[in-house]
C-alpha positions in Angstrom: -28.1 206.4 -5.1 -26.5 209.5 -4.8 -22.8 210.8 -4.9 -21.4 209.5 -1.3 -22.7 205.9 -1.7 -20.9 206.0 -5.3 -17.9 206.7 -3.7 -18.2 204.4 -1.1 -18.1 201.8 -3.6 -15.8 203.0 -5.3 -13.1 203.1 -2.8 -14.2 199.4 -2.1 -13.9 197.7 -5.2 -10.7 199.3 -5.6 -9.2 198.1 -1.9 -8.7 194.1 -3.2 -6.7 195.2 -6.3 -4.3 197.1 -4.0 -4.1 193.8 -2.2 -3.6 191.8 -5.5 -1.3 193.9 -7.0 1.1 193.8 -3.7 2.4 190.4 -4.4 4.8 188.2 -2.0 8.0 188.1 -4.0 9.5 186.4 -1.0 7.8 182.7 -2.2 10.1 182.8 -5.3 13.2 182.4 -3.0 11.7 180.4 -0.6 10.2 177.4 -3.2 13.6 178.0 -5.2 14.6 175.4 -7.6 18.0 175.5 -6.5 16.9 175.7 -2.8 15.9 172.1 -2.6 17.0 168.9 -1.3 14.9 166.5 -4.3 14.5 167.9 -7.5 11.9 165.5 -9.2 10.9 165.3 -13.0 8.1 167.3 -12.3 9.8 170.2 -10.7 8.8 173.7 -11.9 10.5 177.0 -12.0 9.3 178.7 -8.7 8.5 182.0 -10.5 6.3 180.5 -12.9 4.5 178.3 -10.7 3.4 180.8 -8.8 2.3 182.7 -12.2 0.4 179.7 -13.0 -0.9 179.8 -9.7 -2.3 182.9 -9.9 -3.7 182.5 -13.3 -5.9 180.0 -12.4 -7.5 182.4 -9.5 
Protein backbone atom coordinates (compact mmCIF):
# COMPACT_ATOMS: atom_id res chain seq x y z
CA UNK A 1 0.00 0.00 0.00
CA UNK A 2 1.95 2.76 -1.04
CA UNK A 3 1.30 6.66 -1.18
CA UNK A 4 -1.17 6.94 -4.33
CA UNK A 5 -3.63 4.29 -3.07
CA UNK A 6 -3.61 6.20 0.44
CA UNK A 7 -4.70 9.09 -1.32
CA UNK A 8 -7.08 7.47 -3.32
CA UNK A 9 -8.90 6.69 -0.28
CA UNK A 10 -8.57 9.41 1.13
CA UNK A 11 -10.23 11.57 -1.25
CA UNK A 12 -13.06 8.90 -1.12
CA UNK A 13 -13.98 8.72 2.39
CA UNK A 14 -14.02 12.27 2.40
CA UNK A 15 -16.49 12.75 -0.92
CA UNK A 16 -19.92 11.46 1.30
CA UNK A 17 -19.25 14.02 4.10
CA UNK A 18 -19.20 16.76 1.46
CA UNK A 19 -22.50 15.27 0.50
CA UNK A 20 -23.77 15.18 4.21
CA UNK A 21 -22.66 18.32 5.12
CA UNK A 22 -24.54 20.08 2.00
CA UNK A 23 -27.96 19.72 3.51
CA UNK A 24 -31.51 20.69 1.69
CA UNK A 25 -32.62 23.61 3.73
CA UNK A 26 -35.39 23.88 1.23
CA UNK A 27 -37.53 20.86 3.27
CA UNK A 28 -37.87 23.20 6.26
CA UNK A 29 -40.10 25.62 4.14
CA UNK A 30 -41.68 23.08 2.34
CA UNK A 31 -43.01 20.71 5.51
CA UNK A 32 -43.62 24.20 7.40
CA UNK A 33 -45.83 24.14 10.31
CA UNK A 34 -47.49 27.04 9.24
CA UNK A 35 -47.65 25.86 5.61
CA UNK A 36 -50.32 23.25 6.30
CA UNK A 37 -53.85 22.74 5.74
CA UNK A 38 -54.37 20.07 9.20
CA UNK A 39 -52.28 20.61 11.96
CA UNK A 40 -52.71 17.42 14.16
CA UNK A 41 -51.62 16.81 17.83
CA UNK A 42 -48.74 15.13 16.64
CA UNK A 43 -47.41 17.83 14.51
CA UNK A 44 -43.65 18.67 14.81
CA UNK A 45 -41.62 21.58 14.13
CA UNK A 46 -40.30 21.01 10.49
CA UNK A 47 -36.69 22.00 11.46
CA UNK A 48 -36.44 19.58 14.15
CA UNK A 49 -37.98 16.80 12.52
CA UNK A 50 -35.69 16.76 10.09
CA UNK A 51 -32.89 16.99 12.86
CA UNK A 52 -34.36 14.02 14.35
CA UNK A 53 -34.39 12.53 11.08
CA UNK A 54 -31.12 12.73 10.54
CA UNK A 55 -29.98 11.64 13.92
CA UNK A 56 -31.40 8.48 13.62
CA UNK A 57 -29.16 7.90 10.18
Amino acid sequence: MGKAYDEVHAQVKASPERWVASGNRDLVQKYNLKKRKYIGNTSMDAELSLIMANQAL
